[in-house]
OpenMM code with the backbone's topology and positions (N, CA, C; nanometers):
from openmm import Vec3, app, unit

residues = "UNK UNK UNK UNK UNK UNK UNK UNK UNK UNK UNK UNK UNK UNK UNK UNK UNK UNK UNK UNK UNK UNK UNK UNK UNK UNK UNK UNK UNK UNK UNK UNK UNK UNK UNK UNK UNK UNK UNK UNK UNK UNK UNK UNK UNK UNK UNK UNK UNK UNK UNK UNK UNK UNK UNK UNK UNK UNK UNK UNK UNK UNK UNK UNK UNK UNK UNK UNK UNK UNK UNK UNK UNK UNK UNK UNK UNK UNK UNK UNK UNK UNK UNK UNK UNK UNK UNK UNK UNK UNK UNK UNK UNK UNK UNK UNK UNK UNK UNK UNK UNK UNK UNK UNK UNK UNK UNK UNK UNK UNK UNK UNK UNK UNK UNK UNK UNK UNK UNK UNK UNK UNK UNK UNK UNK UNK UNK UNK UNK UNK UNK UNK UNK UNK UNK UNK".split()
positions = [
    Vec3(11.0431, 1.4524, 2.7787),
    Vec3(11.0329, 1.3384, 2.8682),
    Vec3(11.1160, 1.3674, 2.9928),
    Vec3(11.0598, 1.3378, 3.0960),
    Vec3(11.1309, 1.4031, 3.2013),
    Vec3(11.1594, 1.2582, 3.3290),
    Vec3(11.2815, 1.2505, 3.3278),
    Vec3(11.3131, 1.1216, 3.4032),
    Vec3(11.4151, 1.1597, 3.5429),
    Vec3(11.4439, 1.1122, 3.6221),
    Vec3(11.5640, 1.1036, 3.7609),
    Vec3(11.6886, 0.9955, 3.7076),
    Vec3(11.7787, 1.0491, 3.7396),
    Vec3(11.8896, 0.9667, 3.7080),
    Vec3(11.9746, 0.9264, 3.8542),
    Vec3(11.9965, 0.8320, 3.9139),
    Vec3(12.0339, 0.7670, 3.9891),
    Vec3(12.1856, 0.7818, 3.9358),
    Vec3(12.2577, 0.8144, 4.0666),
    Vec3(12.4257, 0.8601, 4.0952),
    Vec3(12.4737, 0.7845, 3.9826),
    Vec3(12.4285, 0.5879, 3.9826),
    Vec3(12.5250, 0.5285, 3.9661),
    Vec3(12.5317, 0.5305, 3.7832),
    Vec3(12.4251, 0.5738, 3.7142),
    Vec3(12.4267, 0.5679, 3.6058),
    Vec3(12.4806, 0.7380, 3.5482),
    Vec3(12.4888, 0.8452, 3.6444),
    Vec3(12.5973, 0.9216, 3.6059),
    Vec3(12.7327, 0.9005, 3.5707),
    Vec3(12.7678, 0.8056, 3.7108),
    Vec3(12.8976, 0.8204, 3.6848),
    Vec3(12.9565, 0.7249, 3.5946),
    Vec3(12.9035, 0.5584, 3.5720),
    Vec3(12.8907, 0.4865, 3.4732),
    Vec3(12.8894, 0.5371, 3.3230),
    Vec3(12.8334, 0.6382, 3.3177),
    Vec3(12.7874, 0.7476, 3.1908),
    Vec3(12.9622, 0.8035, 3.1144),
    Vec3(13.0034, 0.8202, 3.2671),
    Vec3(13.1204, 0.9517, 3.2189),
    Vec3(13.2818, 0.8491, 3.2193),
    Vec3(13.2643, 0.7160, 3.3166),
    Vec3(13.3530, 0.6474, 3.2728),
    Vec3(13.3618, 0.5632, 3.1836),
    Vec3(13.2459, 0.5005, 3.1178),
    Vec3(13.2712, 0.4319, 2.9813),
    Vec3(13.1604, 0.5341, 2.8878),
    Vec3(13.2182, 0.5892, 2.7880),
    Vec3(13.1431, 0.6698, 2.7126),
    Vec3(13.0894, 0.5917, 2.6040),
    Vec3(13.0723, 0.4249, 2.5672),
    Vec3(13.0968, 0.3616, 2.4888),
    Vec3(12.9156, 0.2927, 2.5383),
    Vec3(12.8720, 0.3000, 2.6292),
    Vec3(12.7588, 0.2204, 2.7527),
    Vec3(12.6511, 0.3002, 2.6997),
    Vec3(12.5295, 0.2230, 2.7363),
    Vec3(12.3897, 0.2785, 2.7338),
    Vec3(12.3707, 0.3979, 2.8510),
    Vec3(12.4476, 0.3578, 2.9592),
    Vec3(12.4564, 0.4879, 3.0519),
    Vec3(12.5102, 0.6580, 2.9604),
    Vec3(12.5899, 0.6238, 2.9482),
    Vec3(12.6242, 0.7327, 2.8321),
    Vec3(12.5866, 0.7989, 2.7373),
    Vec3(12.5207, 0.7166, 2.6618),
    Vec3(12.3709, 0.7137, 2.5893),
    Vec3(12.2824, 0.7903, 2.6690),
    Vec3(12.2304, 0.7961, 2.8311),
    Vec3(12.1334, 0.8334, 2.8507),
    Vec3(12.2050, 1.0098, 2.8578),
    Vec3(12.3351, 1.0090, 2.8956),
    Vec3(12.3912, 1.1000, 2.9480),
    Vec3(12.3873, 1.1604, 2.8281),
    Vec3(12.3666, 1.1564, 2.6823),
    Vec3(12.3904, 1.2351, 2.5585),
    Vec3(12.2561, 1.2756, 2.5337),
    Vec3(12.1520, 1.1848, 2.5660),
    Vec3(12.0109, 1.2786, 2.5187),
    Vec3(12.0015, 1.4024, 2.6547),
    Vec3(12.0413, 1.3557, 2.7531),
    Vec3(12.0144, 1.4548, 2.8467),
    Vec3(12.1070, 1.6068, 2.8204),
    Vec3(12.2242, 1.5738, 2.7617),
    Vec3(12.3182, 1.7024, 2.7772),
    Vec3(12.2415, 1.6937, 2.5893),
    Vec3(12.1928, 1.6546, 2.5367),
    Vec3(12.1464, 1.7202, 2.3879),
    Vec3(11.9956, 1.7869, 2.3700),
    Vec3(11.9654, 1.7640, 2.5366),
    Vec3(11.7877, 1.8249, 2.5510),
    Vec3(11.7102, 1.7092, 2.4926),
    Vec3(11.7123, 1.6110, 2.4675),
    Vec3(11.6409, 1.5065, 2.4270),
    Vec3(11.5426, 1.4682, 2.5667),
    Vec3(11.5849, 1.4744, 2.6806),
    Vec3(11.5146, 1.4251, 2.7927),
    Vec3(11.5855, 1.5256, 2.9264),
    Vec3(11.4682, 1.5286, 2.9905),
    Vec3(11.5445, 1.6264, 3.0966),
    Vec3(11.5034, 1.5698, 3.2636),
    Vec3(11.6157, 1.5778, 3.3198),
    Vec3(11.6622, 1.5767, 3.4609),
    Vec3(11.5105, 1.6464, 3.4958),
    Vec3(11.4614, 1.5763, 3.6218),
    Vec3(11.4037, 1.6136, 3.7155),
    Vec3(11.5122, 1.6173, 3.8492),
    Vec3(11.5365, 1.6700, 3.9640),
    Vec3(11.6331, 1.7100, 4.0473),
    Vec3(11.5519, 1.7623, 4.1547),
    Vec3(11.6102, 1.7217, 4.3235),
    Vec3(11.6091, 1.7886, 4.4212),
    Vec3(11.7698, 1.8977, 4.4340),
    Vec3(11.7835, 1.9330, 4.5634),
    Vec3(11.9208, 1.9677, 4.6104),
    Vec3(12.0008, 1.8585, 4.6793),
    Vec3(11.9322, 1.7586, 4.7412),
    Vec3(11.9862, 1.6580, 4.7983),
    Vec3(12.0549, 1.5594, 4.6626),
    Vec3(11.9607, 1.5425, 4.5826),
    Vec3(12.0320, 1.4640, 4.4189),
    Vec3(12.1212, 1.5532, 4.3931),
    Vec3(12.2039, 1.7034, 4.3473),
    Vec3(12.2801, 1.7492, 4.2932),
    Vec3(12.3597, 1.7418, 4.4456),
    Vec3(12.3888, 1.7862, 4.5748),
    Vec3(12.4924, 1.7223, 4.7039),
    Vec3(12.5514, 1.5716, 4.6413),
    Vec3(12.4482, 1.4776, 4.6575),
    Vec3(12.4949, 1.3164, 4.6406),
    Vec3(12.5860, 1.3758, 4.4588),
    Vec3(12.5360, 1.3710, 4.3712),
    Vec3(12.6162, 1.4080, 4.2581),
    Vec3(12.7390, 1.4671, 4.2570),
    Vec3(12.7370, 1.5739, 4.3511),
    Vec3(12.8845, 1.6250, 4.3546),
    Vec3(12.9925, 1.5748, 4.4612),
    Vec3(12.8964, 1.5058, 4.5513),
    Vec3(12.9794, 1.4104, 4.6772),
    Vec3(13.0652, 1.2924, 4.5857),
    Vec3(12.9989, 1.2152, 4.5033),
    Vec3(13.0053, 1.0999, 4.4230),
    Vec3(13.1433, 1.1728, 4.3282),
    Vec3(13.0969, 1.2241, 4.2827),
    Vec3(13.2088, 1.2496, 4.1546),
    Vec3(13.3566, 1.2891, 4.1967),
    Vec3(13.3171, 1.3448, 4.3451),
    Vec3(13.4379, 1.4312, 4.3778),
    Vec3(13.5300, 1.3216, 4.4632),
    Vec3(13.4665, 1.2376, 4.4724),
    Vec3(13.5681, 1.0927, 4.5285),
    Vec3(13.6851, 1.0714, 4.4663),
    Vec3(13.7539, 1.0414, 4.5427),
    Vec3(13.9370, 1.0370, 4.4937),
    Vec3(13.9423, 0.8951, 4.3872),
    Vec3(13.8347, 0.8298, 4.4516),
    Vec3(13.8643, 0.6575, 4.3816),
    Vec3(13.8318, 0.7052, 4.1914),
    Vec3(13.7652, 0.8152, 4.1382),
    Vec3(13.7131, 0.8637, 4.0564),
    Vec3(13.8087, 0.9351, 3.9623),
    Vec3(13.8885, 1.0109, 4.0378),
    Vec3(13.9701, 1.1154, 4.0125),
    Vec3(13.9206, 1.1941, 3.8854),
    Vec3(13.8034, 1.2054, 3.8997),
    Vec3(13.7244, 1.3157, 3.7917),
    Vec3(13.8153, 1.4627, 3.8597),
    Vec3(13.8250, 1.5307, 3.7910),
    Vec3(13.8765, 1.6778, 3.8019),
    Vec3(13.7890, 1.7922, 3.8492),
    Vec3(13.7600, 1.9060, 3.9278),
    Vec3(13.6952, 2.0120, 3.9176),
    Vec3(13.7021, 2.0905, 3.8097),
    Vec3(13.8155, 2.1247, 3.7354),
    Vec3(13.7489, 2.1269, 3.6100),
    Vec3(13.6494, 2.0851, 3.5110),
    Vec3(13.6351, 1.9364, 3.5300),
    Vec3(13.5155, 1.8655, 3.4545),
    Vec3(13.4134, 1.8559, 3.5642),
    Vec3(13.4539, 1.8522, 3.6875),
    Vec3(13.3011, 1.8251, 3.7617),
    Vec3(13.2096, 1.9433, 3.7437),
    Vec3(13.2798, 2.0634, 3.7744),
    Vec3(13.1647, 2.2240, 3.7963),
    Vec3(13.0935, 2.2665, 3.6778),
    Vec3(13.1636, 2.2159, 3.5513),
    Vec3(13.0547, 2.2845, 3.4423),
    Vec3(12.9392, 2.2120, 3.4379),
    Vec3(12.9825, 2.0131, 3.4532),
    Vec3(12.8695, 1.9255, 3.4585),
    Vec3(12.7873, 1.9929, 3.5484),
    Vec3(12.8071, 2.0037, 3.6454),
    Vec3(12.6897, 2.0296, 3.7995),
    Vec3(12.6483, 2.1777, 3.7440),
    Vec3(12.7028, 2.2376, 3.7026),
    Vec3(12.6305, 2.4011, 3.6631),
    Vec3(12.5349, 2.3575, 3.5167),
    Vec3(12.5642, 2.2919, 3.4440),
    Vec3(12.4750, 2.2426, 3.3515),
    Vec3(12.3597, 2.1781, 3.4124),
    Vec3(12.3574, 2.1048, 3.5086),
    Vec3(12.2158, 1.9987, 3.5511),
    Vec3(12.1732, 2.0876, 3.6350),
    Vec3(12.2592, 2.1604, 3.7282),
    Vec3(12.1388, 2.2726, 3.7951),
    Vec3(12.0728, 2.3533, 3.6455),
    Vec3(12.1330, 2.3946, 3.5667),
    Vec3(12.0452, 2.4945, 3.4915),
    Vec3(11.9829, 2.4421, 3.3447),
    Vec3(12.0006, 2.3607, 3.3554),
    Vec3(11.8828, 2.2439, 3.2525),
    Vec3(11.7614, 2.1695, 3.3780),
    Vec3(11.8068, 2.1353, 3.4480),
    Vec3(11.7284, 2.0352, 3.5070),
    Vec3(11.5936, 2.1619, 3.5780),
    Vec3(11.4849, 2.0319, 3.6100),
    Vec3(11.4002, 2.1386, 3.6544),
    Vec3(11.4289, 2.0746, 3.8081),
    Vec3(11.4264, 2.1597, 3.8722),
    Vec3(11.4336, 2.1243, 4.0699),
    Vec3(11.3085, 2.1865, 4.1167),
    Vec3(11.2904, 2.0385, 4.1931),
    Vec3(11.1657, 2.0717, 4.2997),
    Vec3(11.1655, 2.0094, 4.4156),
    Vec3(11.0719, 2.0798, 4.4945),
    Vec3(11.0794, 2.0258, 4.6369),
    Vec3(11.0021, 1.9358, 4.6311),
    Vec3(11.0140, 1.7817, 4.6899),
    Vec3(10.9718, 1.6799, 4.6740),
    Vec3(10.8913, 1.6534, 4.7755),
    Vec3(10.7393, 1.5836, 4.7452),
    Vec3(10.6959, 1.4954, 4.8545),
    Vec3(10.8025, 1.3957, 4.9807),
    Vec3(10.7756, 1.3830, 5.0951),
    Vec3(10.7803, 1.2962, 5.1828),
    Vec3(10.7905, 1.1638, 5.1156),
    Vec3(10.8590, 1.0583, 5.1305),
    Vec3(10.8064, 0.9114, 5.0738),
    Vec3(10.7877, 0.8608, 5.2267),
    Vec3(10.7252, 0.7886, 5.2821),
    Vec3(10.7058, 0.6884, 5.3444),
    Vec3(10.7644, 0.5078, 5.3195),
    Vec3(10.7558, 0.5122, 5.2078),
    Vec3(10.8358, 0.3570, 5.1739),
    Vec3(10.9161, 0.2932, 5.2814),
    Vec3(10.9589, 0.1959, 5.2671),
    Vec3(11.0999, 0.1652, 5.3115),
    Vec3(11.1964, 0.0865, 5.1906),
    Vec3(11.2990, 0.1003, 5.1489),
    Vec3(11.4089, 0.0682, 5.0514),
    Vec3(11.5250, 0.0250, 5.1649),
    Vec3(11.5271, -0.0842, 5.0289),
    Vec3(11.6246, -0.1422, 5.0676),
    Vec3(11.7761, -0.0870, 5.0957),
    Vec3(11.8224, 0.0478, 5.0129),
    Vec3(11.9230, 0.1101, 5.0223),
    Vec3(11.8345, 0.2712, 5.0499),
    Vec3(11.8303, 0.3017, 5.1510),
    Vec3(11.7956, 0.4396, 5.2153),
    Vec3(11.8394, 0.5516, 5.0940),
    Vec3(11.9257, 0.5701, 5.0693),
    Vec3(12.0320, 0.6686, 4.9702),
    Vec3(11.9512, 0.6789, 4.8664),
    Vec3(11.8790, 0.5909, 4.8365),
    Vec3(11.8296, 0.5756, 4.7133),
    Vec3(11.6525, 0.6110, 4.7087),
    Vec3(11.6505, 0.6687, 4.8311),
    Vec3(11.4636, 0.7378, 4.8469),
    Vec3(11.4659, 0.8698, 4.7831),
    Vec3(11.5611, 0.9445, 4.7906),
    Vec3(11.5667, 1.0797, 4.7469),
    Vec3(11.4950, 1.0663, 4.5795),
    Vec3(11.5291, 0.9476, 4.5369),
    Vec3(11.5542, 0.9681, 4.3714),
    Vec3(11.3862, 0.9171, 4.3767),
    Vec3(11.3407, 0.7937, 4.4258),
    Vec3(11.1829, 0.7832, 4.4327),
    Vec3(11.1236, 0.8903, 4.4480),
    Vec3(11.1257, 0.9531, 4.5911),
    Vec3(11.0641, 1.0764, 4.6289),
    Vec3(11.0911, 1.1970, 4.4964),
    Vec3(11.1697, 1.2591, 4.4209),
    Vec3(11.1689, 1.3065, 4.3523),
    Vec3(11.1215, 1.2964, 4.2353),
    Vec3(11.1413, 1.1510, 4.2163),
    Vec3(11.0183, 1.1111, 4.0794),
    Vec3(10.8946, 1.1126, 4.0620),
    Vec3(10.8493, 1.1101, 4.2136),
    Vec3(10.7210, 1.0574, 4.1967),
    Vec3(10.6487, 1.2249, 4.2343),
    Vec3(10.7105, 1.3021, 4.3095),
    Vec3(10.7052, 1.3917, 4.3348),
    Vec3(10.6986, 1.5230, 4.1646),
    Vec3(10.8147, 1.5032, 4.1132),
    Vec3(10.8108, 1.5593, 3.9683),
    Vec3(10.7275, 1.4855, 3.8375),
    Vec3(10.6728, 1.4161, 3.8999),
    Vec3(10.5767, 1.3531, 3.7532),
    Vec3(10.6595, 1.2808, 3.6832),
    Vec3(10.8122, 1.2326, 3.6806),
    Vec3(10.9239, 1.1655, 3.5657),
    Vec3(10.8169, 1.0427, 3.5219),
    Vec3(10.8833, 1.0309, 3.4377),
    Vec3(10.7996, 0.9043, 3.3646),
    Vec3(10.9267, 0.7841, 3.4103),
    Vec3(11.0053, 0.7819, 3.4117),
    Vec3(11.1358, 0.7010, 3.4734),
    Vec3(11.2398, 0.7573, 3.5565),
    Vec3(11.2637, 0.6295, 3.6609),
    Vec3(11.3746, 0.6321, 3.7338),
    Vec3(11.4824, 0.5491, 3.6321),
    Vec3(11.6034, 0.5966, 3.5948),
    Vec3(11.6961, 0.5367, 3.5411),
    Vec3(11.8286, 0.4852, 3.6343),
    Vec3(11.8356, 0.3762, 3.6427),
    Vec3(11.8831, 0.3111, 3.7876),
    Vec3(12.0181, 0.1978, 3.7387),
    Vec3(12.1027, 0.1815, 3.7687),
    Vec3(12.1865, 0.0369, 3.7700),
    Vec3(12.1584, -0.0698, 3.8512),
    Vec3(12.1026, 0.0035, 3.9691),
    Vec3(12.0600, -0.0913, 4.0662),
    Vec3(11.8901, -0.0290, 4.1254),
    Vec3(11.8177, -0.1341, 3.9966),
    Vec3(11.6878, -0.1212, 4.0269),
    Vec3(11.6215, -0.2441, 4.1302),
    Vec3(11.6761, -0.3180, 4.1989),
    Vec3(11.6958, -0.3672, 4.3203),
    Vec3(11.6477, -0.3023, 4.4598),
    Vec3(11.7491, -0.1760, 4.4009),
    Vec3(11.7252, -0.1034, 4.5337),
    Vec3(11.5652, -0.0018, 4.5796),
    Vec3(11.5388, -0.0596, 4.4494),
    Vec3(11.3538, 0.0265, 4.4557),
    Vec3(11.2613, -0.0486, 4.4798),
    Vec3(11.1980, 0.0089, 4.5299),
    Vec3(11.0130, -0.0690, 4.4914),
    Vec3(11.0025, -0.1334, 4.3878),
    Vec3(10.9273, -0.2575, 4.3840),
    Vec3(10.9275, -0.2684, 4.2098),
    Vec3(10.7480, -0.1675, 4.1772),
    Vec3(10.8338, -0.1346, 4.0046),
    Vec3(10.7852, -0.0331, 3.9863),
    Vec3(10.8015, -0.0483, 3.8376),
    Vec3(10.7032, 0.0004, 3.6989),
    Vec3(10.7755, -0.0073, 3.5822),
    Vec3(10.8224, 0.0762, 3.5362),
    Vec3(10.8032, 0.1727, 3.6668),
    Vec3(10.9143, 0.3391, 3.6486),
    Vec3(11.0269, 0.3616, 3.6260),
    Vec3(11.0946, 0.2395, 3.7364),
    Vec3(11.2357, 0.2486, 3.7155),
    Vec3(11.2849, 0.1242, 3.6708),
    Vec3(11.3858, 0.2051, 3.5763),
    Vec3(11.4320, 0.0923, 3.4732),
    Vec3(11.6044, 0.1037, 3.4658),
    Vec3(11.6622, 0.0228, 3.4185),
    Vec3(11.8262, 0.0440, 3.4254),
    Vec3(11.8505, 0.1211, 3.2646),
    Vec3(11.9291, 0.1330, 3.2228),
    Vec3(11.9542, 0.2565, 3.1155),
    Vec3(11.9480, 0.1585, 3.0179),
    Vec3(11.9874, 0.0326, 2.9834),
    Vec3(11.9608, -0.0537, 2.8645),
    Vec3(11.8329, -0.0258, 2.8537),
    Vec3(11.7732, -0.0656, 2.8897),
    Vec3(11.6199, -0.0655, 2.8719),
    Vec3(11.5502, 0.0712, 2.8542),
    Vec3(11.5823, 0.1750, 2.9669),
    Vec3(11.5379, 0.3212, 2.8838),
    Vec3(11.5805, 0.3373, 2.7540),
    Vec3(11.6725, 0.3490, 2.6627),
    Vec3(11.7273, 0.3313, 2.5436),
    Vec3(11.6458, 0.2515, 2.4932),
    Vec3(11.6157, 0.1062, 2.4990),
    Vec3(11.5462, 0.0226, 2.4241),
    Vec3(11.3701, 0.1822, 2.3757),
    Vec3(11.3215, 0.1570, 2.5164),
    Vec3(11.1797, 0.2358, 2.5729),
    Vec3(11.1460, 0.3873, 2.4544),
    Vec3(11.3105, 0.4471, 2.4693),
    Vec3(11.3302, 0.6194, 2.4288),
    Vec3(11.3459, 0.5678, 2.2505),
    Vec3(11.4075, 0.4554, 2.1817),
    Vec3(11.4108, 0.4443, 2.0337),
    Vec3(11.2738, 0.3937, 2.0041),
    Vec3(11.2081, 0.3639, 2.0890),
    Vec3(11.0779, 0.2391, 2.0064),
    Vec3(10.9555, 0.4137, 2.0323),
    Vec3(10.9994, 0.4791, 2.1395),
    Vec3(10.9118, 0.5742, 2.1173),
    Vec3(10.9392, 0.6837, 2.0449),
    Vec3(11.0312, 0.6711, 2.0254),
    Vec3(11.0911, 0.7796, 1.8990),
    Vec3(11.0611, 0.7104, 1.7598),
    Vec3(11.0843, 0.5924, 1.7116),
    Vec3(10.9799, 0.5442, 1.6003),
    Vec3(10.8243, 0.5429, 1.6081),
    Vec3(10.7831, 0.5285, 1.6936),
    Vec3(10.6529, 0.5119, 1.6936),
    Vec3(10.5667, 0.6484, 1.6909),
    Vec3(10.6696, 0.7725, 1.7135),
    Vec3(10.6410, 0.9099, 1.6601),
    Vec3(10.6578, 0.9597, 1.5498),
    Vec3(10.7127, 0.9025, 1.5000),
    Vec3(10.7395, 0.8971, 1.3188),
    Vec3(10.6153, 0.8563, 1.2203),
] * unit.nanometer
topology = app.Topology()
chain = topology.addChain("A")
for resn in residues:
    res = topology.addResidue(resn, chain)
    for name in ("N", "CA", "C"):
        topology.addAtom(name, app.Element.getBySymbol(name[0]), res)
C-alpha cells in the first residue's frame, strides 16, 4: 500500500510514540506500507525536524532521512494546478496523485481538497486494520 505522509504526522509520530501517528510511522519503518516521496517532501522533512523548537538530534535525524530516501519510492511529480489553502501542502497532493498512493495521511486534512484520499492517521489505522481483516 503505498501512501504520502504529510510533515505534520512525522513529526507527531516521533514525539508521542504512544499516537496513531506513530502507528503509521511503525508499519512504514516495518514495510507494512510504503512512502511515496518527491525531493521537495524529504528538504521540508529534514527542514522540519532540524528545528531547534524540536531539538531532535542529527544523530536521530540522518538515519531516519537515509531510511525514507532508501525505502521510499521517489518520483517526479505531475504539476498540480489546484489552489490550497496552505501552499506547503501541494507538494504532498501533487505527489500522491502523481505516485498512484492510495492515501494522503494528514493532521491537517483542512488544508486539502476534499478528497477520500486524504485522511488523518486515526482513520488510516481504522482503514489499514479493517483491510487487514478483511484479507484474512
Amino acid at each position: 500500500m503505498n501512501i504520502v505522509l504529510d510533515t505534520n504526522v512525522l513529526i507527531s509520530g516521533l514525539l508521542n510514540p504512544n499516537g496513531f501517528p506513530a502507528q503509521v510511522l511503525n508499519l512504514i519503518i516495518n514495510k507494512r506500507i510504503k512512502l511515496i516521496i518527491d525531493t521537495r517532501i524529504i528538504s521540508e522533512y529534514s527542514e522540519v525536524l532540524r528545528h531547534p523548537k524540536f531539538k531532535f538530534r542529527d544523530e536521530s535525524i540522518n538515519p531516519l532521512l537515509d531510511f525514507i530516501k532508501i525505502e521510499s519510492e521517489s518520483i517526479i511529480p505531475e504539476p498540480s494546478f489546484i489552489d490550497f489553502p496552505d501552499p506547503d501542502d501541494k507538494i504532498f497532493w501533487e505527489v500522491a496523485k502523481s505516485g498512484n498512493a492510495l492515501y494522503i495521511i494528514s493532521g491537517n486534512t483542512k488544508h486539502f481538497p476534499k478528497d477520500p484520499m486524504v485522511v488523518t492517521p486515526a482513520v488510516f489505522i481504522s482503514l489499514y486494520q479493517k483491510t487487514k481483516i478483511d484479507q484474512k
